[in-house]
C-alpha positions, 0 to 999 in steps of 0.5 A: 439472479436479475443484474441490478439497474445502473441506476441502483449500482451509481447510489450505491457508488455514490454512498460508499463515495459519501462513506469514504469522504466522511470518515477522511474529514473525520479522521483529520478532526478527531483522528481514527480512535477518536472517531465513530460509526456514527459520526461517520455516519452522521457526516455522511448524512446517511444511517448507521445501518447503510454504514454497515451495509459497506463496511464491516467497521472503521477499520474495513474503510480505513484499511480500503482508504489506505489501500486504494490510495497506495494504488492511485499513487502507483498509477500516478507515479509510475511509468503506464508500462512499468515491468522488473527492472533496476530503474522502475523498482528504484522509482518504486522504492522511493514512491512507497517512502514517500508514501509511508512518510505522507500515510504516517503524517496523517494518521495516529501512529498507534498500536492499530493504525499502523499494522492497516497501513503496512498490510494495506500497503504490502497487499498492493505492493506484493501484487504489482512486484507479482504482475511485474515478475509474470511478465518477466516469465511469459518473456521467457525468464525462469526463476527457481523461486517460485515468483509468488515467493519472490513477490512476498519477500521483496514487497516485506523487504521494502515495506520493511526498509520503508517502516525503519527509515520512517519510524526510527528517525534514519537520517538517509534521504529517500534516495540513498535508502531507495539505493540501498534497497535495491543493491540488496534486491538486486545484488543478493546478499551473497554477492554483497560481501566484501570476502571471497568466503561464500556461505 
């Protein structure tokens, strides 16, 4: 199969650009629910069918939005050569409470947008704790957990710890929850109890 010219991969670039940047104004017009294929599309100054030709619905774009910002805040908001430690896993735990502060803000908090921004935000989060953890073993660290395992649990753990504080009104600052998270994170919560019992 021929490579397709540049040229072509730019309009094409440039579309999905248009697309995205469509369906963000949109949104903060109508909100998601409220908005349509068409309006994006009409916004976009393209046809319903070259939406479809990127995505699969809405809630494709909304979920590639939501995710591809996540990542832009992480490159932005973490040191160039982050690895596992306590300093850039705090800084971590605070970047995705902020995020889930700014993302819910500008969203319709319903029953749909709010499973996109915690699968979007966990797919991301779960696959930098993962790179983090592998460099750790080509340094020579062994885990008796697989670190797939340990990547998955730690990113539902701060996902999950980011979700409460924000939606349940906690009135703990970033920083003291960013604290807790990674006591328990880092600590275990075997080594947490106060008795010498262990279970």
């Amino acid at each position: 199969m021929a490579t397709p010219p540049k040229s072509m991969d730019r309009r094409v670039q440039r579309t999905h650009q248009l697309l995205r940047q469509a369906a963000i104004e949109t949104m903060k017009e109508k909100g998601f629910l409220a908005m349509t294929i068409q309006d994006i599309a009409d916004r976009a100054n393209v046809n319903r069918g070259t939406f479809y030709a990127h995505y699969l619905d809405k809630y494709a774009l909304l979920d590639e939005l939501i995710h591809d910002q996540f990542q832009e805040l992480l490159k932005k908001s973490l040191p160039p050569e982050s690895r596992w430690n306590k300093q850039t896993l705090r800084l971590l735990m605070k970047v995705v409470l902020e995020h889930f502060e700014d993302e819910y803000h500008q969203c319709d908090p319903t029953e749909v947008v709010d499973p996109l921004i915690e699968r979007a935000t966990k797919d991301a989060l779960a696959d930098l704790l993962l790179a983090w953890l592998k460099q750790e073993m080509s340094a020579g660290t062994k885990f008796r957990v697989p670190v797939e395992t340990i990547a998955r649990v730690i990113s539902w753990t701060i996902l999950g710890a980011a979700a409460h504080w924000y939606q349940e009104g906690i009135k703990l600052s970033a920083e003291q929850v960013a604290d807790d998270v990674l006591l328990i994170v880092m600590e275990g919560v075997t080594h947490l109890a106060l008795d010498t019992k262990r279970v």
